[in-house]
C-alpha positions as CSV (number, residue, x, y, z in Angstrom):
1,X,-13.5,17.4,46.1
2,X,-16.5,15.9,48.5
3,X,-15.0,13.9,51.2
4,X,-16.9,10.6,50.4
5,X,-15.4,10.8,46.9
6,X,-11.6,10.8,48.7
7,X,-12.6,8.5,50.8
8,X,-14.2,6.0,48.0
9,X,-11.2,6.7,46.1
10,X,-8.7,6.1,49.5
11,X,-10.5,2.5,49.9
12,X,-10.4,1.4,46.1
13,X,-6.5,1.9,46.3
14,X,-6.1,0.4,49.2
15,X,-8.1,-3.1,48.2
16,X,-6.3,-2.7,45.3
17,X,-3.1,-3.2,47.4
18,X,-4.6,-5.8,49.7
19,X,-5.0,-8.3,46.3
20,X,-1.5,-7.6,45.9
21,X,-0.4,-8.6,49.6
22,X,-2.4,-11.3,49.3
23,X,-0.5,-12.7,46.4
24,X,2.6,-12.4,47.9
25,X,2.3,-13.8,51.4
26,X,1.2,-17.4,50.9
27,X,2.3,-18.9,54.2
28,X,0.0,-19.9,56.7
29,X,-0.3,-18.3,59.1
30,X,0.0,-15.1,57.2
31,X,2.3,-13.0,59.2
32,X,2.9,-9.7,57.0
33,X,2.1,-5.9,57.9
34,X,-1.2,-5.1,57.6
35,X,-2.1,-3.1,54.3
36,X,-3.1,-0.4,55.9
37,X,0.8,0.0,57.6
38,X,2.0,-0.9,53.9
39,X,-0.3,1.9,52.5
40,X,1.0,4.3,55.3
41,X,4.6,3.9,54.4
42,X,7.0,5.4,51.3
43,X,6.2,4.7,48.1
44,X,3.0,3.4,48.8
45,X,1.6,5.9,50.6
46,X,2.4,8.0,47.7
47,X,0.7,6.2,45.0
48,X,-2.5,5.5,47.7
49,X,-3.1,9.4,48.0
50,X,-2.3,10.8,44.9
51,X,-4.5,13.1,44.1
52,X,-4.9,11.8,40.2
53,X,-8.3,11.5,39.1
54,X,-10.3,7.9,38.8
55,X,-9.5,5.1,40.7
56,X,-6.4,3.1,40.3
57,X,-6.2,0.1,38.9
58,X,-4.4,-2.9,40.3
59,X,-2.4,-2.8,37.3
60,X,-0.9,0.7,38.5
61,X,-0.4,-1.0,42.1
62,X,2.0,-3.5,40.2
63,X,4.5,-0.9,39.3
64,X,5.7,-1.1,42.9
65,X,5.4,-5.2,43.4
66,X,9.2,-5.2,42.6
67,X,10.0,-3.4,46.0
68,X,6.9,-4.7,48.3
69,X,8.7,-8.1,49.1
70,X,11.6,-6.2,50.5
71,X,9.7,-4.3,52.0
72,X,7.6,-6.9,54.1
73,X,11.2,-8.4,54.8
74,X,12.0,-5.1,56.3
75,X,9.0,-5.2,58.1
76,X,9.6,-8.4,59.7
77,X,13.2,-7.6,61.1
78,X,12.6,-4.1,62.1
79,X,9.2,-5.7,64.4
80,X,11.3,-8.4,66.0
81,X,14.1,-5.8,66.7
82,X,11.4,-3.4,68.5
83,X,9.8,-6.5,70.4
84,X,13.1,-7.6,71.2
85,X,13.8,-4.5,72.8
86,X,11.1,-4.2,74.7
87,X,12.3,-7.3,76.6
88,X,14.2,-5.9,79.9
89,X,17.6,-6.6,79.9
90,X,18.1,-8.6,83.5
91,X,15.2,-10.8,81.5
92,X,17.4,-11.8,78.5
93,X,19.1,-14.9,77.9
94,X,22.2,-14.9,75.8
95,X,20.2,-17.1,73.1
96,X,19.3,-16.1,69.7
97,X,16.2,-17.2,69.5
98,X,14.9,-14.5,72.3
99,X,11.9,-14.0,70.7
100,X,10.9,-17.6,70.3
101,X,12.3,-18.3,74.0
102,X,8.7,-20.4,75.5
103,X,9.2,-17.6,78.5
104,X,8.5,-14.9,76.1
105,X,5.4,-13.2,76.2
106,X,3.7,-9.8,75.6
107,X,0.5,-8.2,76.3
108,X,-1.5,-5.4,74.7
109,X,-3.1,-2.3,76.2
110,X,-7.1,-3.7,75.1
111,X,-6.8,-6.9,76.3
112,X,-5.5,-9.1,79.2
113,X,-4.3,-12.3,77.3
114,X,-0.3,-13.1,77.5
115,X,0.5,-13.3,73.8
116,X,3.5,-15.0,72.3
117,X,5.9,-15.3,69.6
118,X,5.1,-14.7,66.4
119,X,1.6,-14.0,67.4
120,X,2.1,-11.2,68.7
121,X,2.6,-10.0,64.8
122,X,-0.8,-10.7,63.9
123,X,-2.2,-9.8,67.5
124,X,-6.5,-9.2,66.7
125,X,-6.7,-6.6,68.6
126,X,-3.9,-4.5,66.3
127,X,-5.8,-5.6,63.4
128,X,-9.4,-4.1,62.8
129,X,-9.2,-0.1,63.7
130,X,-7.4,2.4,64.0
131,X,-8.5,3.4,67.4
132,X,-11.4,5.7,68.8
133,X,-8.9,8.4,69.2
134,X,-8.5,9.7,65.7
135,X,-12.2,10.0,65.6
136,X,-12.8,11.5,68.5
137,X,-9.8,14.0,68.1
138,X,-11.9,15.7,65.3
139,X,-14.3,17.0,66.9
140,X,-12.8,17.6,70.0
141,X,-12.3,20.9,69.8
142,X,-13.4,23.7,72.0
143,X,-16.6,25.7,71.1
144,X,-16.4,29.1,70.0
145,X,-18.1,31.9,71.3
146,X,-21.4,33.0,69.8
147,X,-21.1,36.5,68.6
148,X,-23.1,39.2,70.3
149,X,-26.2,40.1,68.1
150,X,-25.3,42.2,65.0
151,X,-22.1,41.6,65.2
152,X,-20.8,40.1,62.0
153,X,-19.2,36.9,61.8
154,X,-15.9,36.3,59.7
155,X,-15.9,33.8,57.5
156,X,-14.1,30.8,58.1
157,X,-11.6,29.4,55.7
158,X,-12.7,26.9,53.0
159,X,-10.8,23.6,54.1
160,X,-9.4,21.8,51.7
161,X,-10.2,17.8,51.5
162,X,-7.3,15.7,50.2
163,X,-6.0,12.4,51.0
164,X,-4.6,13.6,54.5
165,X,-7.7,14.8,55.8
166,X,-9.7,11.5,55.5
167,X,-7.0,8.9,56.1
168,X,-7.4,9.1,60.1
169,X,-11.3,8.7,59.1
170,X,-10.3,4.7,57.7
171,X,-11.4,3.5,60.9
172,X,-12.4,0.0,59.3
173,X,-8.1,-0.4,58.7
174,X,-5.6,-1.4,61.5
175,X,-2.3,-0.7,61.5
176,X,-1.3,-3.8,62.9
177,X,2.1,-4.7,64.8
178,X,5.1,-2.3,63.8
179,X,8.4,-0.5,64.7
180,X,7.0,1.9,67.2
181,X,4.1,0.1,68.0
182,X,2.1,2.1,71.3
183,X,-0.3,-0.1,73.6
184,X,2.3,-2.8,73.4
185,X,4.9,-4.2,76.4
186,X,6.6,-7.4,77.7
187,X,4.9,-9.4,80.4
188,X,6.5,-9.8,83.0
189,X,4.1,-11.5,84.9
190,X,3.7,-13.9,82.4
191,X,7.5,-14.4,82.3
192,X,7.7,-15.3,85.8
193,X,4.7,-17.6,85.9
194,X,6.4,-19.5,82.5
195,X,9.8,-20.2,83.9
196,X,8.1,-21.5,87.1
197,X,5.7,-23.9,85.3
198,X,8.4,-24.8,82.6
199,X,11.0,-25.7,85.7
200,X,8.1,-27.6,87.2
201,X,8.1,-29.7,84.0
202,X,11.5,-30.4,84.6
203,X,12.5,-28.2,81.2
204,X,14.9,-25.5,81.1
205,X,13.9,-22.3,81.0
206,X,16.5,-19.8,79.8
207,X,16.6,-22.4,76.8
208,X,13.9,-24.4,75.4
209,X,11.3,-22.7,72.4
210,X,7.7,-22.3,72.5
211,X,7.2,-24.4,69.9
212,X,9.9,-27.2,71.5
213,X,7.5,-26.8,74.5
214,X,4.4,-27.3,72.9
215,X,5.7,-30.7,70.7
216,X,6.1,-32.0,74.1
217,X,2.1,-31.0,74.7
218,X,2.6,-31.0,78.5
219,X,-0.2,-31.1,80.8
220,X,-0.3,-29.6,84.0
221,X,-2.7,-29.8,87.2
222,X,-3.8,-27.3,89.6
223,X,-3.5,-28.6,92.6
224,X,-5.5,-25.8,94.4
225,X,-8.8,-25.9,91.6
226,X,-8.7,-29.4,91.5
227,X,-9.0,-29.6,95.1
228,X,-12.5,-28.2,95.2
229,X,-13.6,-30.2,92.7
230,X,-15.9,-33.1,93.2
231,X,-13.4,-36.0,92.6
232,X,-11.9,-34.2,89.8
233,X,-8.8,-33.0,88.8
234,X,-8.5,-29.4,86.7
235,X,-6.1,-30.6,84.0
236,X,-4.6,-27.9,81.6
237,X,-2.3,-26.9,78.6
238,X,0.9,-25.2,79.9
239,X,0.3,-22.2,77.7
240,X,-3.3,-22.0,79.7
241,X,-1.8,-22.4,83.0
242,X,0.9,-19.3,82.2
243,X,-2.3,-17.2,82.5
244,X,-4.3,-18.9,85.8
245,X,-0.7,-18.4,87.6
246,X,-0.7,-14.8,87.7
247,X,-4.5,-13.9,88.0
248,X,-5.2,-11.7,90.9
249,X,-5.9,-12.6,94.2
250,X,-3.5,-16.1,93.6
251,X,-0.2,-16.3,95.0
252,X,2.6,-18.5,94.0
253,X,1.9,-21.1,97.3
254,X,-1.3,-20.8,96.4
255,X,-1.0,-22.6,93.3
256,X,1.4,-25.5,92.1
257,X,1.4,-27.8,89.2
258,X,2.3,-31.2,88.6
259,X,3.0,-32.1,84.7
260,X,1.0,-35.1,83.0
């Protein structure tokens, strides 16, 4: 089968899937796996790459609605497990709500912004592509020798072009955040600069939420930028001064904040 037929066929059953996710997550923000993870996983990577003529209806994509809201359920608990545990122990509180915790922040390998709870679920960067890597991986191969003249060549092998062969090629998918996520860590930088601004503000902490931190929409003042502006004052969100605190180059009595 030619490979831009798979692929057509690979892309039709996933969309297919994606009007089904779609119907199902109706919260906003939509926080679910991507439909490329869902695709990627048991049963549903089954039914995407079977190798049965035509494309699939979304009809046929139905038969499995009765497991895919467990399954995004599944999804959700097994992600905030692995974030959780990617938070270093002398770091955690003895609080249930680690994850929402407004001292709790990650960051991704592509970019430099300290992302929190729950966005880190639906991070952009995790979203669009696959990565350049499985790409490049196909054709990085080593070059073979060119045979000396008259010598004859042995054929090589017909390769066969199913579903598995031009899955990594779905470069227009991302997998999106999930259990065993790569390129993804805690920020312990960000950590640090939260608790001092969050202290500053007179909050505690080891306790108080993200979102209890931002109903309070504190503002916060930094006393070194503001200095060398002309009879202004550089006045900030909190979340915007977690990042400033622990920029290169700027040291902790370098900057201080004053809430607003």
């Amino acid at each position: 089968m030619l490979k831009a037929s798979v692929r057509q066929k690979l892309t039709n059953r996933i969309k297919a899937l994606d009007v089904v996710l779609e119907q199902l997550v109706v919260t906003r923000p939509r926080i679910a796996p991507t439909v490329f993870h869902v695709a990627s996983s048991d049963p549903y990577s089954i039914m995407v790459k079977s190798s049965t003529t035509g494309d699939q209806s979304i009809d046929v994509v139905l038969k499995e609605i009765a497991q895919l809201p467990g399954f995004i359920t599944q999804w959700r608990q097994k992600t905030d497990q692995y974030l959780a545990n990617l938070i270093p122990r002398s770091h955690r509180q003895r609080n249930t709500l680690l994850l929402e915790l407004a001292t709790t922040f990650f960051q991704c390998d592509m970019c430099t912004e300290p992302i929190s709870y729950p966005r880190i679920l639906m991070h952009d960067c995790f979203l669009h592509t696959i990565g350049r890597s499985n790409r490049n991986a196909q054709g990085s191969g080593l070059r073979k020798k060119r045979t000396s003249k008259g010598e004859i060549r042995e054929p090589r092998p017909l390769r066969v072009i199913d579903a598995d062969t031009v899955w990594p090629t779905l470069s227009e998918y991302g997998a999106g955040m999930h259990p065993g996520r790569t390129g993804v860590a805690f920020h312990k930088e960000a950590f640090q600069s939260a608790r001092r601004i969050i202290s500053t503000c007179g909050e505690n902490p080891d306790t108080i939420t993200y979102a209890e931190m931002d109903q309070k929409d504190v503002r916060v003042q930094c006393l070194r930028c503001s200095s060398t502006v002309n009879g202004g004052r550089l006045v900030m969100r909190w979340t915007i001064a977690v990042s400033r605190d622990f920029k290169p180059l700027i040291s902790v009595s370098d900057m201080s904040f004053n809430s607003s």
